[in-house]
FITOR-665073 format. One record per residue (C-alpha): residue in three letters; z, y, x. Coordinates in steps of 0.02 Angstrom, whole numbers, padded with zeros to 5 digits, always signed. Layout:
BEGIN
AlaZYX...
***
This chain:
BEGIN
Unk+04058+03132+00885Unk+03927+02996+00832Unk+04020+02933+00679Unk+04052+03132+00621Unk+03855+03145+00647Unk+03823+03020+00532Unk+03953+03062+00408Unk+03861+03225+00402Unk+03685+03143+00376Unk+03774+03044+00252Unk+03833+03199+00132Unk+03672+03285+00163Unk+03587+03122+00096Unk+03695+03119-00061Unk+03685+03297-00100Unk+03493+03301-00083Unk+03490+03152-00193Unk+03590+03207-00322Unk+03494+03361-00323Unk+03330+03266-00338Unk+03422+03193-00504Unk+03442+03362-00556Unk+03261+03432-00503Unk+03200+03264-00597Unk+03299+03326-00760Unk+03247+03486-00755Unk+03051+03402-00743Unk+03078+03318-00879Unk+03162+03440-01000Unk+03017+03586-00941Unk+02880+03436-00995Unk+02955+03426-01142Unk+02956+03621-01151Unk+02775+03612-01134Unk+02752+03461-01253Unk+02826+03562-01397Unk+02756+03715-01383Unk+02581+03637-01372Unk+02614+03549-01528Unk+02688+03745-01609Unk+02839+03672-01620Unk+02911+03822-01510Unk+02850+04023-01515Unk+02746+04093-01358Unk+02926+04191-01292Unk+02990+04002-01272Unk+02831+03924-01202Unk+02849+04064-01080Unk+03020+04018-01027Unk+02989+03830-01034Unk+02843+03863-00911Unk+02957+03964-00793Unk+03082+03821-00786Unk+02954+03706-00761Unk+02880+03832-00599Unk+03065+03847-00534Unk+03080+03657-00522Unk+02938+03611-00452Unk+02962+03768-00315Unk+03142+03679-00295Unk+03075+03489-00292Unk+02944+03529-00152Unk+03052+03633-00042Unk+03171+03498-00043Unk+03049+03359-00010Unk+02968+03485+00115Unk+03126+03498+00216Unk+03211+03344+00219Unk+03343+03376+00354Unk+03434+03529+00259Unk+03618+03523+00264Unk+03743+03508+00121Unk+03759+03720+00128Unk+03589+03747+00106Unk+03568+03621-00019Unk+03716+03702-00126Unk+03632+03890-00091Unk+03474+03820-00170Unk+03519+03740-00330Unk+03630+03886-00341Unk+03481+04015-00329Unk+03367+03898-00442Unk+03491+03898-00588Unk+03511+04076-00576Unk+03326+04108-00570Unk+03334+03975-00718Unk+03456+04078-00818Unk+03384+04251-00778Unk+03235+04205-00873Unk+03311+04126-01018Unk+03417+04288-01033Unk+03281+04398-01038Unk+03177+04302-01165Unk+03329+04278-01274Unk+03358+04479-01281Unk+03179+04477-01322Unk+03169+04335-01451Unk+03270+04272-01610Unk+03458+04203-01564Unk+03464+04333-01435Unk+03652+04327-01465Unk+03665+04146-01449Unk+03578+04123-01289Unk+03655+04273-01200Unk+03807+04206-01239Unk+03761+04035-01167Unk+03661+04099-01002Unk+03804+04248-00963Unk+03935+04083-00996Unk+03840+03999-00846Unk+03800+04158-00735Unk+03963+04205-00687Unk+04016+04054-00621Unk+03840+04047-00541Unk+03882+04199-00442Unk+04049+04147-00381Unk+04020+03989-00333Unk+03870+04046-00201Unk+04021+04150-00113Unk+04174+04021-00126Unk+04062+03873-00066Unk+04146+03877+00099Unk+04325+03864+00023Unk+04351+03699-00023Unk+04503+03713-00124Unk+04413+03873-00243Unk+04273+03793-00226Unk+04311+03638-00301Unk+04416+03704-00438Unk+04261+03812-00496Unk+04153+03686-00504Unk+04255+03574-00627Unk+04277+03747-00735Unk+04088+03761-00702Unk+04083+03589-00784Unk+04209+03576-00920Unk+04229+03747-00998Unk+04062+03792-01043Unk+04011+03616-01121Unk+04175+03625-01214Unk+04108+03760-01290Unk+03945+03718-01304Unk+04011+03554-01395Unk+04119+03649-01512Unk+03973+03772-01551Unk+03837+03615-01585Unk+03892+03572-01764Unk+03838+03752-01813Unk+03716+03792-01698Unk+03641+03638-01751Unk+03628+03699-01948Unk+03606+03911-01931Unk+03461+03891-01792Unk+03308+03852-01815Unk+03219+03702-01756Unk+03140+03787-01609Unk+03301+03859-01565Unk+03392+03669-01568Unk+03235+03610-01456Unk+03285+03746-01335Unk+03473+03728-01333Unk+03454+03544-01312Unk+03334+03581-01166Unk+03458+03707-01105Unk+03626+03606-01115Unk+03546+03452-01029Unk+03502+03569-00909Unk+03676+03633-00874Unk+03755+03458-00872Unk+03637+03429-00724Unk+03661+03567-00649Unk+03876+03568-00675Unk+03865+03383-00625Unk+03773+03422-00462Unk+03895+03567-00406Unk+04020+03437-00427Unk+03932+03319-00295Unk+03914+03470-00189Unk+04064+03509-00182Unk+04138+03372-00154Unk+04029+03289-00010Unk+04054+03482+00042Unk+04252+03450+00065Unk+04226+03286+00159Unk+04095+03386+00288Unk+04216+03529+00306Unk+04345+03417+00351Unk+04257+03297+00463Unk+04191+03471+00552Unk+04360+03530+00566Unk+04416+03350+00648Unk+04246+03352+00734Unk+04292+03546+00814Unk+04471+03460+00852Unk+04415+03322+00920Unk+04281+03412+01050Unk+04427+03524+01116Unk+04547+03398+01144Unk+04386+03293+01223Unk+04350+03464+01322Unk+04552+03460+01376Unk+04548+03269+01427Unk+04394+03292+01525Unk+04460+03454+01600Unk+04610+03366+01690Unk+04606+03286+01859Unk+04712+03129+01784Unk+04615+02972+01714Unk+04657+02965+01508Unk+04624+02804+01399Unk+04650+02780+01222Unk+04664+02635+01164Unk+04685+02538+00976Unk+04784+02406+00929Unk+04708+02278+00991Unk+04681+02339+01170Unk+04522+02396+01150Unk+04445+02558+01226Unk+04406+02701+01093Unk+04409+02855+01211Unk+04421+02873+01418Unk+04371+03038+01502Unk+04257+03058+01648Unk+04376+03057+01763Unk+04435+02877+01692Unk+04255+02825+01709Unk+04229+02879+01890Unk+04380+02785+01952Unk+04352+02626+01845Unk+04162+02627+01901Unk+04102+02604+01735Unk+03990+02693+01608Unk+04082+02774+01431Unk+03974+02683+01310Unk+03954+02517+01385Unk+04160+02510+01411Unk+04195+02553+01241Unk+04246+02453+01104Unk+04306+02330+01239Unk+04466+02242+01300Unk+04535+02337+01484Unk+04514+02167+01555Unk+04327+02159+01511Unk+04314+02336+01501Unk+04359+02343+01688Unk+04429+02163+01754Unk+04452+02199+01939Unk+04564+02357+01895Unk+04666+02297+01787Unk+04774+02163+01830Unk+04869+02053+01730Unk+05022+02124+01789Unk+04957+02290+01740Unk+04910+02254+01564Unk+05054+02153+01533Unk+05148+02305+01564Unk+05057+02417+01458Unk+05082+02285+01311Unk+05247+02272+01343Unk+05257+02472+01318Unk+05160+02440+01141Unk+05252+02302+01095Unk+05418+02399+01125Unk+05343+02565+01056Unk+05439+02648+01212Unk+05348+02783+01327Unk+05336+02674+01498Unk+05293+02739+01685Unk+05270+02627+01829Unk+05163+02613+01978Unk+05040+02463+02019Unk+04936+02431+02165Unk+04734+02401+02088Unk+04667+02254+02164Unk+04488+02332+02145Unk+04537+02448+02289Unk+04720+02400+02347Unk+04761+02598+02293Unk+04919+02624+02218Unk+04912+02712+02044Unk+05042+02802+01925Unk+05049+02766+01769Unk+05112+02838+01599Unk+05080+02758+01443Unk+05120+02815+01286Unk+05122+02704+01118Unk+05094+02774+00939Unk+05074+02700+00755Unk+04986+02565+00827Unk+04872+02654+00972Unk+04931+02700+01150Unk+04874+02840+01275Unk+04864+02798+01420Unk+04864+02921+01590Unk+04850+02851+01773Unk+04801+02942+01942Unk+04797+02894+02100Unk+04953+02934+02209Unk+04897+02833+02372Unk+04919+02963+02479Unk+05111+03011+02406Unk+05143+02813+02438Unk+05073+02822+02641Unk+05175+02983+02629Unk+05331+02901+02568Unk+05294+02768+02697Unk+05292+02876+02829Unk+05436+02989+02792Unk+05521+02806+02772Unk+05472+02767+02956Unk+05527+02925+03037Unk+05701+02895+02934Unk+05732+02731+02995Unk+05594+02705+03161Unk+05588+02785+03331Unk+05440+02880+03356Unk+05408+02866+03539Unk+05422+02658+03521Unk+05434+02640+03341Unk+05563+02520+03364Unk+05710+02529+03208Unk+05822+02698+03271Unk+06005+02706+03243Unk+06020+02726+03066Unk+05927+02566+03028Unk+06012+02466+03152Unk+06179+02544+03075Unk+06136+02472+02897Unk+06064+02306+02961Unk+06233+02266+03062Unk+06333+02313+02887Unk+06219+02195+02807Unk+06255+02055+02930Unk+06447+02093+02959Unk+06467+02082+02789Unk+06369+01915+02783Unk+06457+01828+02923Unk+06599+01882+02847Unk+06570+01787+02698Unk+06503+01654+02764Unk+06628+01624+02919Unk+06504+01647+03061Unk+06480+01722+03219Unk+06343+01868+03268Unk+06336+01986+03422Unk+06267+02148+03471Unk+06216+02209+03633Unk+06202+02365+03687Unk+06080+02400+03825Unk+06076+02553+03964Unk+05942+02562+04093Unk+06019+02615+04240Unk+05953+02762+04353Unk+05848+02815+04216Unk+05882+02994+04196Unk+05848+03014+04402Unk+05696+02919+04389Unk+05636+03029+04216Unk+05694+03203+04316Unk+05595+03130+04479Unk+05424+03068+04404Unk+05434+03173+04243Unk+05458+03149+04059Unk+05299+03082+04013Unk+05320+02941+04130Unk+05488+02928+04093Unk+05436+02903+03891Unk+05278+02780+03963Unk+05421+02677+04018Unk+05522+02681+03870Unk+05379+02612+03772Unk+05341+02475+03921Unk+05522+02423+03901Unk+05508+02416+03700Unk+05379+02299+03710Unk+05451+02197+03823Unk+05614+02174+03719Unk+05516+02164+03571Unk+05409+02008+03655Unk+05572+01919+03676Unk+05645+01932+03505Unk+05667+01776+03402Unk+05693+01757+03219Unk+05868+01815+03155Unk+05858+01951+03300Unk+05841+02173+03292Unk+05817+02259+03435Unk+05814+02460+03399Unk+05818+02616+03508Unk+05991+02685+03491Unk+05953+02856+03567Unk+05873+02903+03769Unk+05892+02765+03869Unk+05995+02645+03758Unk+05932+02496+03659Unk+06022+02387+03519Unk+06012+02233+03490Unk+06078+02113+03339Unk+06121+01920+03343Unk+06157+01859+03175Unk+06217+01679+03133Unk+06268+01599+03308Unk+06361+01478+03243Unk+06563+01478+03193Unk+06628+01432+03366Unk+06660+01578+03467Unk+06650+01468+03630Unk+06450+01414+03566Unk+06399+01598+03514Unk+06465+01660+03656Unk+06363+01546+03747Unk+06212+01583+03650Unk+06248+01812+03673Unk+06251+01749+03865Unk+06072+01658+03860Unk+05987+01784+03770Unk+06075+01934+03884Unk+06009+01843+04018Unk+05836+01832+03953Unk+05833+01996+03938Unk+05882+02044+04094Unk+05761+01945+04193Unk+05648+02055+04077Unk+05668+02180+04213Unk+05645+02070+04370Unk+05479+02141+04376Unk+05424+02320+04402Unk+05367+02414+04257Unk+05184+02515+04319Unk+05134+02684+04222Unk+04950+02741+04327Unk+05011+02741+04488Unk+05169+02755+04481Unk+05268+02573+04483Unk+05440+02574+04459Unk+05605+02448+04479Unk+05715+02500+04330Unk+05898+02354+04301Unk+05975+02360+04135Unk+06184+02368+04114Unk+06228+02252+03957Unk+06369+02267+03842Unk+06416+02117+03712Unk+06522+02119+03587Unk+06555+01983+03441Unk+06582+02023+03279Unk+06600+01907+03097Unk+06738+01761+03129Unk+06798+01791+03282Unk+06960+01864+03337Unk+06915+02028+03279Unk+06955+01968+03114Unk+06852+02037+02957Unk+06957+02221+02963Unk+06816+02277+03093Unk+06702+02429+03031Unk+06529+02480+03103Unk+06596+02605+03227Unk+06727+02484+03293Unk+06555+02357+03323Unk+06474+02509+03406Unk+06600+02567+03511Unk+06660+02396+03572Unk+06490+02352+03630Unk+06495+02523+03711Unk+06628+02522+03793Unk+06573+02343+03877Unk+06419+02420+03927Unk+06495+02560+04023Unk+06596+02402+04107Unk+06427+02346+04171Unk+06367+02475+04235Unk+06533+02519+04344Unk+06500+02350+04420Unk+06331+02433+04504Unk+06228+02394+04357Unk+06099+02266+04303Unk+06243+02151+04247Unk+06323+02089+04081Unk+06501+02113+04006Unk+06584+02055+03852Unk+06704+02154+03762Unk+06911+02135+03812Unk+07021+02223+03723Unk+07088+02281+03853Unk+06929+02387+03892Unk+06967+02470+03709Unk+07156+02490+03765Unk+07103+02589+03892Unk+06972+02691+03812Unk+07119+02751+03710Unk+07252+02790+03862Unk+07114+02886+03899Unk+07078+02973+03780Unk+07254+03006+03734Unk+07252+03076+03895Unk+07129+03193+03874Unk+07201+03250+03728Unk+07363+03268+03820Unk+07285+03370+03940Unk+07205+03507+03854Unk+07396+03526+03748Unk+07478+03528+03921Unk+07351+03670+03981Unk+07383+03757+03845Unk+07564+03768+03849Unk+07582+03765+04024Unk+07686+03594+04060Unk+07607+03592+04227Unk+07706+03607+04376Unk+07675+03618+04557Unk+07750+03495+04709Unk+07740+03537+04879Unk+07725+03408+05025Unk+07788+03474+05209Unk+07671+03478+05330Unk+07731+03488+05537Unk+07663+03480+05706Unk+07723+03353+05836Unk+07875+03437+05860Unk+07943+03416+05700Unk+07924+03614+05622Unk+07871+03631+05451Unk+07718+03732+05491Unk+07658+03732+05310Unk+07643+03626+05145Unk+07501+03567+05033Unk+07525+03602+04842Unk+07514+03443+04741Unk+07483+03456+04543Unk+07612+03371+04437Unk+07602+03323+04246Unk+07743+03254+04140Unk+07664+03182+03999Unk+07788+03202+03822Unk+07768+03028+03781Unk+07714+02939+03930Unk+07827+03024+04076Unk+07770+03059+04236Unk+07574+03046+04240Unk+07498+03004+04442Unk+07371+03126+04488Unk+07250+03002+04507Unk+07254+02949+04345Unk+07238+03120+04256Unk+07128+03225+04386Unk+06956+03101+04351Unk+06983+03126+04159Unk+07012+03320+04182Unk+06840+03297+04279Unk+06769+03206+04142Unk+06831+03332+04009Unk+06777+03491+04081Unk+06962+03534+04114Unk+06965+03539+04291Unk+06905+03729+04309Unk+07035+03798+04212Unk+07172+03686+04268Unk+07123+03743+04466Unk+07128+03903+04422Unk+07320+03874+04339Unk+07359+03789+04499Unk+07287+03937+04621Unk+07367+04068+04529Unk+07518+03968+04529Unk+07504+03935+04709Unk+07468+04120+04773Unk+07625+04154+04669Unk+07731+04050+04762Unk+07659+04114+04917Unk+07707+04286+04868Unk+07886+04233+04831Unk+07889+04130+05016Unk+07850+04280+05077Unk+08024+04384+05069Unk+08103+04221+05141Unk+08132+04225+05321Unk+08106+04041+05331Unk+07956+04012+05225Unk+07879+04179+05260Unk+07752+04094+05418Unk+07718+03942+05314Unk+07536+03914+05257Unk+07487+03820+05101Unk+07365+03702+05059Unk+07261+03711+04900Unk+07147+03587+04851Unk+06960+03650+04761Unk+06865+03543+04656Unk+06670+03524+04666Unk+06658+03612+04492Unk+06772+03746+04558Unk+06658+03799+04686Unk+06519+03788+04607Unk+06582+03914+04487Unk+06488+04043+04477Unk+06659+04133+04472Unk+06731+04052+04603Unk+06757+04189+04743Unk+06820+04314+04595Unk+06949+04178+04545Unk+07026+04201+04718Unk+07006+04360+04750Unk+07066+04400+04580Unk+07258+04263+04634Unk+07273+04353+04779Unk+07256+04516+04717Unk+07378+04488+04563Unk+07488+04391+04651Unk+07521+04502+04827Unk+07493+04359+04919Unk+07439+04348+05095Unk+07266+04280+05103Unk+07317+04235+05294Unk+07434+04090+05215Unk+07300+04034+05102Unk+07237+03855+05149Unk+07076+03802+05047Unk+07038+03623+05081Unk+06868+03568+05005Unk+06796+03380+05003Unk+06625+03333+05086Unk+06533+03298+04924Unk+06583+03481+04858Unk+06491+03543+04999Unk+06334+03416+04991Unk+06304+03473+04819Unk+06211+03643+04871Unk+06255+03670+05059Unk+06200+03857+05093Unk+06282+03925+04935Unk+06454+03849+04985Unk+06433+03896+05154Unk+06410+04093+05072Unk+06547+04078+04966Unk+06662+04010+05099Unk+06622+04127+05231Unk+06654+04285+05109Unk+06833+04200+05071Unk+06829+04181+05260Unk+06823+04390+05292Unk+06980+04395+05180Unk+07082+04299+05308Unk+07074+04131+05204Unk+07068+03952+05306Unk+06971+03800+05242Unk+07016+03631+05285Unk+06883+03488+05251Unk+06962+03347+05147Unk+06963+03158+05142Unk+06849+03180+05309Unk+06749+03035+05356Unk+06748+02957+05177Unk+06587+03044+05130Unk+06430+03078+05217Unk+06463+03157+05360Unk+06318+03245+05458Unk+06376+03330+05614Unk+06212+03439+05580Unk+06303+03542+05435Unk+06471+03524+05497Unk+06431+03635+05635Unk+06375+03767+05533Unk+06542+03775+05410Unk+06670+03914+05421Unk+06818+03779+05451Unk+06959+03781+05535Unk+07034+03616+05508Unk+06991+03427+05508Unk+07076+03310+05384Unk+07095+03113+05433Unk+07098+03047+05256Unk+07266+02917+05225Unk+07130+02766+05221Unk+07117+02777+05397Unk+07297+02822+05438Unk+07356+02681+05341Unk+07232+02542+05452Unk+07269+02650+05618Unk+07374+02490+05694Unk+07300+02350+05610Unk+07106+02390+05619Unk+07001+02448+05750Unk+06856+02505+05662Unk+06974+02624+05582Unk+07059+02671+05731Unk+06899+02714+05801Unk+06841+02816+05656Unk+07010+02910+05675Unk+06987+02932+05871Unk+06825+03018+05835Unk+06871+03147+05712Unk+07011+03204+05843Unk+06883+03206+05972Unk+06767+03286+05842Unk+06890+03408+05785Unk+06916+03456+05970Unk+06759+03466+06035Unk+06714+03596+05877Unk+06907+03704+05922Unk+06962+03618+05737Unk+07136+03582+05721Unk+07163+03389+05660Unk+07297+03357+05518Unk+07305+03169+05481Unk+07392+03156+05287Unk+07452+02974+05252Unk+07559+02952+05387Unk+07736+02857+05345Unk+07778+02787+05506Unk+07827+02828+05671Unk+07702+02675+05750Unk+07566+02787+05658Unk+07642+02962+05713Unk+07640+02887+05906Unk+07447+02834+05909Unk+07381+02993+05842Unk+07501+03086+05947Unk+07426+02986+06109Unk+07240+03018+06025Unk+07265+03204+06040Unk+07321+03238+05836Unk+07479+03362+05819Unk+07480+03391+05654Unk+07546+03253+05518Unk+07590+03230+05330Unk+07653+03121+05243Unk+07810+03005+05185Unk+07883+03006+05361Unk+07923+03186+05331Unk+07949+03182+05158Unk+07882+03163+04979Unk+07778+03305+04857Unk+07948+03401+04798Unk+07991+03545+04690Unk+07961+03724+04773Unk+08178+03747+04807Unk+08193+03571+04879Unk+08058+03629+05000Unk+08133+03788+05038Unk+08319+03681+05069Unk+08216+03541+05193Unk+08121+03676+05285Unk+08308+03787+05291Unk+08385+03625+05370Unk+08250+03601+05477Unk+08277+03758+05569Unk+08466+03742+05585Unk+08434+03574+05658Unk+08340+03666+05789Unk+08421+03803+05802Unk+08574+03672+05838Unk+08493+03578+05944
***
């Protein structure tokens, strides 16, 4: 904007000067004027007109030096209207005069151009094009015309045309200068006018602009650009950026915007100011030797990167590293010891009890010790070493480079797992509460060992699981390394699972029935045992399959296969002379009573089935009935108005309180086969067996002892008062016919007898 301001001071200079040129012509021919008609070398018509010109130019010369400051229009409207005035004179004294003809034909020659040119000044293209006409037609003619004019007129005449065409070259020559300086202002007004809106655009944006010439120097940066630099336009321009603004710009940050130049490719990058430490975004853009250059300040995207970052790969309660990051740190190192044949070791850590103690003293203490036991493991980490929060109440933690003997990084997993768990030798406080929380610890190796380098991530994660859960079987607050036999069987059992939920569905289930008799030898009833044969595995024990249908959520829905099943046999006893008084046994899950369902699931057998709720025996286990007392003892005593008997299972095992047992709707006692089995060899048993008779008695409960194989065993619970037995001495768990043939034989042995 300064250099157009002078360019237009500049024109207006030249134009006023060549006009002062002009004006001093025009002096100097209307002197002349003068000179010769005072000497009668013109008539009075031409001193007249000489005395005008000389009146018009001196009007012209003082306005001009009167207003110095006039622009190149105004300076081209007033010669115009001086050499118009000029010529309207002349024409009039020529129609008045001799060599009228002559000098109309000269002054109209120079008035129509005269009139245009006032109205095309503004067009640069017309208006230069009229003013060379203006300058070469006219004194064509006028030089063609001289030889004659020069003989027919007279010599006042000649005086007067020579005054005249002097005049004209002026004036043409000065329309020329005009017009010209006129061009250059138009254009530089046009490029000013651009120039001020793109200024008005660059300073309207909220991004920082530079521009900047060859040479790195600063010809143009918006306000914006000047706030965040902290520097002022005019003393920053026409510098270098690192003098222009040293602390800003870096080298590394002009080295990349040269590199953009010297390339001539549009760059963007990001640099971190060391003026502020704010991160910036920049896009520079090179051009025929100049660049632009944008930048703005995207701190707050970077802290927001950051962050999202942190909640990707960082716990937020402890902001420890969370799964995902431990996950792509153990790739990482697998891969390494892979490569370079050495040994590292994860550990997976469980804090035992900790869901009790988080439902007991509430979550917010419960996540106040999560971030107690964060720091804690986070105190004891060396270099080489990751500890992250795998989820809840599980922590991770990485061993890299342990050496390439498995015996010495074995040795090393075992120091540092021992570290850690003295870690929790001391009670962790939260206000006033102060809590003991142990830790269960599962190791596993992984890079050279035996593993081999086929292991993937989840085989790492699930072998250190599976040696965790190890630990904690063994009461906790202990360490385990992985066996593969652990992983062996994690897979039985979960082939198992699998098995079961096929079996259920296609009903491969079957039900075995174990006599039950009194002291004289009748079959008085049976207990239905649950049978599975597996399709690849044979014959699968009950005690093997019923914890994993526990586990699995299958145990409601196979108990309700197995009552149905039951009442069904029932039903069918019941047209059999023999089998007709016989009760059966049925055992019931905790889940099962719990069911909401429960009492409809019976209800809904016996119904279906016809059988006689009088025959149905429901024996239930201690910890069932511990879970939520009251709403068993409702349940059982609804079951109870039906005509169904309940026999308490595995009695003695669990925690037996004579206060509740009292207030059960029982009718029989249980001796579990633990005790049966140490009747003869262990007293303490013996006397745990003596009691539940007495027990069973004192309450008018019938006693059933289930275990017993030999006759020793039948003798001494016989003697103690117990009549009713089961077990191998009367026979295995058999089919449902095999029953019906032992219990048939049975009676003709009696009958024989």
């Amino acid at each position: 904007m300064r250099e157009l301001t002078t360019l237009d001071q500049a024109s207006s200079v030249l134009a006023r000067r060549a006009l002062l040129v002009t004006l001093s012509i025009g002096m100097v021919s209307s002197a002349s004027g003068l000179l010769a008609s005072t000497i009668g070398m013109v008539a009075a018509r031409e001193f007249i007109f000489v005395a005008c010109i000389f009146l018009f130019t001196l009007c012209a010369l003082v306005t001009l030096l009167a207003f110095r400051k006039v622009a190149v229009q105004t300076i081209a409207t007033a010669t115009t209207g001086y050499y118009a005035a000029h010529m309207c004179v002349g024409v009039w004294i020529s129609l008045s005069g001799t060599g009228q003809h002559l000098n109309l034909f000269i002054y109209l020659l120079w008035l129509f151009p005269l009139l245009v040119f006032n109205k095309l000044v503004n067009q640069p293209a017309i208006s230069r094009l009229l003013a060379r006409t203006i300058l070469v037609v006219p004194l064509l003619t006028i030089l063609c015309l001289l030889p004659r004019w020069a003989i027919v007129l007279p010599t006042e005449q000649r005086v007067l045309l020579g005054i005249f065409c002097l005049t004209y070259v002026c004036y043409a020559l000065t329309l020329n200068i005009v017009t010209r300086y006129r061009e250059k202002y138009i254009a530089e007004q046009q490029r000013t006018e651009s120039l001020k809106v793109t200024a008005e655009i660059f300073e309207s944006i909220s991004d920082c602009f530079l521009s900047l010439d060859a040479e790195f120097r600063l010809i143009y940066l918006n306000d914006a650009a000047c706030a965040e630099l902290n520097v002022d336009r005019q003393s920053a321009l026409h510098h270098t950026l690192d003098r222009a603004a040293p602390r800003f710009f870096s080298d590394s940050i002009v080295s990349r915007l040269q590199a953009a130049s010297v390339h001539d490719l549009a760059t963007l990058f990001e640099a971190q100011s060391e003026q502020n430490s704010l991160w910036y975004d920049f896009r520079c853009f090179p051009r025929m030797g100049s660049m632009s250059v944008y930048f703005r300040d995207v701190t707050n995207r970077k802290n927001d990167e950051a962050r999202i970052q942190h909640l990707a790969f960082y716990d937020l309660l402890t902001g420890l590293p969370n799964r995902q990051l431990l996950s792509d740190r153990l790739t990482q190192a697998m891969a390494t010891a892979t490569v370079q044949k050495t040994i590292g070791a994860l550990l997976y850590i469980n804090l035992d009890d900790f869901k009790v103690l988080n439902g007991t003293l509430g979550h917010e203490v419960g996540d106040a010790l999560l971030q107690q036991v964060a720091f804690r493991l986070t105190a004891c980490l060396e270099c080489g070493e990751t500890i992250a929060r795998i989820g809840g109440d599980e922590f991770g933690l990485m061993l890299e480079a342990l050496g390439k003997d498995p015996q010495a990084a074995t040795a090393a997993a075992t120091l540092t797992t021992e570290k850690i768990l003295a870690l929790f030798l001391s009670h962790f406080v939260v206000g006033s509460c102060e809590s003991e929380i142990k830790a269960s610890i599962g190791v596993t190796l992984f890079g050279a060992s035996e593993t081999g380098s086929s292991e993937t991530l989840d085989d790492l994660l699930k072998r250190a699981n599976i040696a965790m859960y190890r630990a904690k079987a063994h009461d906790g607050n202990s360490l385990r390394f992985f066996d593969p036999a652990m992983q062996i069987e994690v897979e039985t059992r979960a082939a198992l699972r699998a098995g079961l939920r096929s079996s259920l569905q296609n009903e491969e289930f079957t039900l075995h029935y174990q006599p039950q008799v009194d002291s004289e030898g009748i079959v008085i009833g049976s207990e239905a045992l649950l049978r599975w044969f597996h399709p690849e595995r044979g014959s699968v024990a009950p005690s093997e399959f019923i914890p994993i249908a526990e586990e699995a959520g299958l145990i409601i829905e196979l108990g309700r296969w197995l009552l149905q099943t039951a009442c069904l046999q029932l039903a069918a006893w019941a047209g059999d002379s023999a089998m007709k008084s016989l009760t059966l046994a049925v055992n019931v899950s905790v889940r099962q009573i719990l069911d909401p369902h429960f009492v409809d699931l019976v209800k809904g057998a016996l119904s279906s089935s016809g059988a006689d709720p009088y025959r149905l025996k429901l024996e239930i286990t201690e910890s069932s009935i511990m879970e939520r007392v009251d709403e068993v003892i409702a349940k059982m005593s609804e079951l109870k108005t039906l005509g169904v008997t309940f026999s308490l299972d595995d009695f003695g095992t669990g925690y037996s309180s004579l206060s509740y047992l009292r207030h059960l709707p029982l009718d029989q006692l249980k001796i579990d086969r633990t005790f049966t089995a140490h009747l003869l060899t262990d007293e303490k048993y013996a006397s745990i067996a003596r009691t539940i008779i007495v027990l069973g008695r004192s309450l008018n409960l019938s006693v059933i002892a289930e275990g017993v194989e030999t006759k020793a065993q039948r003798a001494f619970l016989m003697a103690e008062g117990c009549h009713l037995y089961q077990g191998f001495l009367y026979g295995p768990a058999v089919p449902a016919s095999e029953l019906e043939k032992y219990v048939a034989a049975s009676y003709d042995h009696l009958s024989v007898g």
